[in-house]
N, C-alpha and C positions, 0 to 999 in steps of 0.2 A: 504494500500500500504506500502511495506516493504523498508525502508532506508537502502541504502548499502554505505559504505565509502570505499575510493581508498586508497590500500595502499603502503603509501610511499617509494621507496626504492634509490638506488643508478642509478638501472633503468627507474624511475620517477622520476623525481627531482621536487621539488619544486623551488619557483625565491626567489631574494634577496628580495621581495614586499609582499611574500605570508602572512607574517604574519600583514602586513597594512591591506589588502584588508581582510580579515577576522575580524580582526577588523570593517571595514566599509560594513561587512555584504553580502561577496560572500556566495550566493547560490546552485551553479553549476558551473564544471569545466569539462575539456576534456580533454584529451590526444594529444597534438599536438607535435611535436619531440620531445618525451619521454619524456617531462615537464610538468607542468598545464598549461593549459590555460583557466582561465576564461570565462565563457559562459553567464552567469545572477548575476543581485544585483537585485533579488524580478523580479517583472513583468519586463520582455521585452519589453512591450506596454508604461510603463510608459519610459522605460527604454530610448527607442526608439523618444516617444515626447521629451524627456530632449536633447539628442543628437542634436536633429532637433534645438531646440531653443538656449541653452545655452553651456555649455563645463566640458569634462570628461574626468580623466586622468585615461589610461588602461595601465595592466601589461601586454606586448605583449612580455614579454622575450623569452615569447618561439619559438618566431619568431626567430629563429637561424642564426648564420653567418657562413659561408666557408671563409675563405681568404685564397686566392690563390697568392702568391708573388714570384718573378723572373724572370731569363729573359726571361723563356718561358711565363707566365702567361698570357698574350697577346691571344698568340693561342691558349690555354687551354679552356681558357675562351669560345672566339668565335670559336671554336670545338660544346660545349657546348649548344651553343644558336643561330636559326635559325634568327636571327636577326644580324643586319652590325652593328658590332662595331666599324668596321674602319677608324670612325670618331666621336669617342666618348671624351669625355673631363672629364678634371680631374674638379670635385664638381659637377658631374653630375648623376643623377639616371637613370637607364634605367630598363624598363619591360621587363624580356624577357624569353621569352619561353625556356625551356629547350627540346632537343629531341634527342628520342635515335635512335639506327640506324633503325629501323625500321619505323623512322617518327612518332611516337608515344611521346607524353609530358610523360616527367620525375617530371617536376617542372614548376612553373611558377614563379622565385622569381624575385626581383627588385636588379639588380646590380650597387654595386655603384662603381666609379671609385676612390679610392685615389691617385693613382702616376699611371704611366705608366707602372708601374710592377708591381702595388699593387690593387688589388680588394678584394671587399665584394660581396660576393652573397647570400643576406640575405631572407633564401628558407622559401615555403611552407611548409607543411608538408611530407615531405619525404627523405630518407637519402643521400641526393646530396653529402657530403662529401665522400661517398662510390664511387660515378661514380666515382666523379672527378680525387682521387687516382687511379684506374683501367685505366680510360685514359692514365694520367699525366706515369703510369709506361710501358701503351701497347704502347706509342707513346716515352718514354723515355727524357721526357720534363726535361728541368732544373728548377724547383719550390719546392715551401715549400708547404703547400696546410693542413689547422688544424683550431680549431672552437676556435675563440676567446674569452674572459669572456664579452661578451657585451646583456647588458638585456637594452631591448629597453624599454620605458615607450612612448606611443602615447599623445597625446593631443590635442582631436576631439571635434570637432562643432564649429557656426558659432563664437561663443566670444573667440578661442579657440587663436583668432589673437591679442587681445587687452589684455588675461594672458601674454601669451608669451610676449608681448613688458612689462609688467610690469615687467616683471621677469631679460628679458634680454636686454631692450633696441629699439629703435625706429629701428634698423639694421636689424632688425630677420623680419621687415614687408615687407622688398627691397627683401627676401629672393624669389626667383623665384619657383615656382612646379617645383617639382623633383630635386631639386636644394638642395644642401649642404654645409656649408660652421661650422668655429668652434665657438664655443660662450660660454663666460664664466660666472662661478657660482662660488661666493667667491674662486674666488683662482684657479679653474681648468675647463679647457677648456673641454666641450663637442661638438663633433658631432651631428648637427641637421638639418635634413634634412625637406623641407617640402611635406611631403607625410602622407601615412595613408590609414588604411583600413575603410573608409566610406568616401562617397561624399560630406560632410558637412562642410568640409574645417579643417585642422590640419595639426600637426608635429611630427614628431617623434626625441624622444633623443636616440641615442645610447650610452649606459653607461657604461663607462668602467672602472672606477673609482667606486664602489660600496658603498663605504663609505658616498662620494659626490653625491651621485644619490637618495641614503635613504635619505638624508640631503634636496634633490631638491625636492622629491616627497612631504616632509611631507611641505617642501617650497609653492610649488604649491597648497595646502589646505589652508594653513596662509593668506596668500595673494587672494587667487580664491572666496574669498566669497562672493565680489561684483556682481560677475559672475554668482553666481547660481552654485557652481561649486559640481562634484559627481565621484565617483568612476566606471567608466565603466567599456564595453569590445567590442568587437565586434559585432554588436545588428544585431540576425539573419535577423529581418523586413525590415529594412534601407538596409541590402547590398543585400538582393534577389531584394526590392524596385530600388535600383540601378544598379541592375546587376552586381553587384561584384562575380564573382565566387569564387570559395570556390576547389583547387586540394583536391582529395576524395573522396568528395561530390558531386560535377556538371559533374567533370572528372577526368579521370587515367591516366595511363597507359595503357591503351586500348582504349584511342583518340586520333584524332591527331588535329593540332594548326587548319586545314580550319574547323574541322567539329564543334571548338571553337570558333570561329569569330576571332581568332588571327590571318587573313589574312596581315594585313599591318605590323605585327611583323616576316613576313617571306620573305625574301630578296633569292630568287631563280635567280636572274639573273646578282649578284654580284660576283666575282672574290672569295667570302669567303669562307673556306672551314671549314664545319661543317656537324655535322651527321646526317643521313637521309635526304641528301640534293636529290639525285637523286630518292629516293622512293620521297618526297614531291612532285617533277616534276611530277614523274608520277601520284598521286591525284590529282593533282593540274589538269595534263589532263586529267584524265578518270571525272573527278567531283565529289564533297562528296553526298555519297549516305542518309548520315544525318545530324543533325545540331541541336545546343542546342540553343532552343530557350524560352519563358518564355508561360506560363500557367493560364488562371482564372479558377476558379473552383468556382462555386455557393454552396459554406458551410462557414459556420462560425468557424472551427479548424480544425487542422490534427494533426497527432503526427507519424512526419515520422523518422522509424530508418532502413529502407533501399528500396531501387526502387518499384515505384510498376508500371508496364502495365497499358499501356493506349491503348484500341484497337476500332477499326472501330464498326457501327453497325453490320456486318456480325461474331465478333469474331476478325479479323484480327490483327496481333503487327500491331502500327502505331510509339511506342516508351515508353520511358517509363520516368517517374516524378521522378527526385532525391535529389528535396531539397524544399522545401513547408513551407509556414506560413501564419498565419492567419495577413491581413493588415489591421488595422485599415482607413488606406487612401483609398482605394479600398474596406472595407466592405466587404471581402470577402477573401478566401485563396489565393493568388498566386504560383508559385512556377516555375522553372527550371527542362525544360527536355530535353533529347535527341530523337528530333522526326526524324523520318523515311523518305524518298522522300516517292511519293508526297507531303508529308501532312506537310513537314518545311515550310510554311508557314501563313500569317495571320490570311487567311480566315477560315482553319482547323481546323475542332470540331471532339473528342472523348469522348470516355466513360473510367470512373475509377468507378472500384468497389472498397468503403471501408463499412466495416461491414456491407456487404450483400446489399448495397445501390447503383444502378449505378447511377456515376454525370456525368452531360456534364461539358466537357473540349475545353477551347476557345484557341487554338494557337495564339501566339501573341508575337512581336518584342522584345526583347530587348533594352536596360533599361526599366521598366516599368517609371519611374522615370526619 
């Protein structure tokens, strides 16, 4: 098997951490808004049990930010996202689906509130900065709306609670889910929020200060070694295991929020005005014809690098599998797919063929976990 290396440009960037984590032994990386983003340090599996038990600090820089600020910024915003901000507060995080006029997801990032005229929408992987200016000029808002130098560092799993109070104090524990507030490190105040991409419990620093963030990372090793502590990322196992979706990967731009279970994140009978509100209405009444739901599959690997068909015994699509891994906690491959009526539900078995092998496929709820 032949080793190919990415190469660096102005149009990939690397983060202010990329040269740590190489050091501490990154394996694989992706492409997530036009930066690295770490995928593996050696096994996954092992990668995966460490997360579950002890705590890992990830370079998730390339989780990007939009800030949108002024006096329109408000409506911009909730334009933006089918979800009611109109009673959102300031140190607060909010999920929120993005959709374009067609009712279809753009993004799904977490917005966070800083002032009443000041937000972050720190996206998935896709170029929300683009919508956002395309609005902000077809509706002629008064805003500033541009990506600010903020490389976030995560800090995930269960011990992930008793670094953080080492580091910054007994305050950061009071810190509420989805909740933000500022906390200081020799001298300069960071943004940290308590959130994170895995179910294991963490925080995320937003770092804006570069200098003082290299200073806190190589901090967080010095200190994290009672912990067990390791260099993470986002461990594929753990978030199919939790049903974390993955924009891309699970879904596009060619889904819309009901056939994602982002039901309670769609506010149709609120006074708000945002896009694709009255297409949503009408899915909403006609019913979704599919629904992404989660998949057991009796093998022990896959190696999925795009959708494959899942169909009936007669041949028939019933949907198709868009993101799979092998689960050590399950003993078997799991994975995320977009299944077809009737078959979105439990009870629902099909067939995948991988290298000439049909397997049965057990439809099944989400979170497995």
């Amino acid at each position: 098997m032949k080793n190919y290396s990415i190469a660096k440009s102005r149009r990939l960037r690397s983060t202010p951490y990329t040269s740590r984590i190489e050091k501490q032994g990154v394996t694989a990386y992706t492409v997530y808004n036009h930066m690295l983003l770490p995928t593996a340090f050696g096994s996954i599996e092992d990668s995966c049990d460490h997360l579950k038990k002890d705590v890992q600090v990830w370079d998730v820089a390339a989780e990007r930010q939009v800030e949108i600020s002024g006096k329109d910024s408000a409506k911009l915003v909730q334009l933006m996202t089918c979800r009611d901000l109109s009673k959102s507060k300031i140190g607060r995080c909010y999920y929120c689906p993005i959709i374009d006029g067609n009712g279809n997801l753009v993004n799904d990032p977490v917005i966070l509130k800083l002032a009443d005229n000041r937000w972050w929408i720190s996206i998935a992987d896709s170029d929300v900065i683009f919508f956002a200016k395309g609005l902000a000029t077809g509706h002629k808002y008064d805003v500033k709306i541009f990506e600010p130098n903020v490389n976030i560092l995560a800090i995930q799993g269960p011990k992930s609670f008793d670094l953080m109070e080492k580091v910054f104090g007994k305050e950061i524990k009071k810190l509420k889910f989805f909740g933000f507030n500022y906390f200081n490190f020799n001298g300069v105040k960071h943004l940290i929020a308590r959130s994170g991409w895995s179910k294991q419990g963490g925080f995320e620093v937003y770092v804006e200060d570069i200098k003082s963030g290299l200073e806190l990372y190589d901090y967080f090793f010095e200190t994290g070694k009672e912990f067990n502590i390791k260099a993470g990322c986002p461990n594929l196992i753990e978030r199919i295991e939790s049903g974390l979706l993955s924009y891309g990967n699970d879904f596009d731009n060619n889904d819309n929020p009901f056939e994602c279970g982002f039901e309670k994140y769609v506010n149709l009978d609120s006074e708000i005005v945002f896009l694709g509100k009255e297409r949503l209405k009408k899915i909403k009444q006609e019913g979704v014809k599919r629904k992404l739901m989660g998949v057991k599959i009796d093998i022990d690997k896959i190696s999925l690098t795009k959708s494959l068909n899942i169909k009936d015994d007669k041949g028939n699509l019933i949907g198709e599998l868009r993101s799979a891994c092998y689960s050590p906690h399950f003993k078997r491959v799991i994975g995320i797919a977009m299944i077809n009526e009737p078959y979105c539900k439990a009870s629902a078995t099909g067939k995948l063929e991988i290298d000439e092998n049909s397997l049965t496929v057990n439809v099944c709820d989400l979170p497995f976990i």
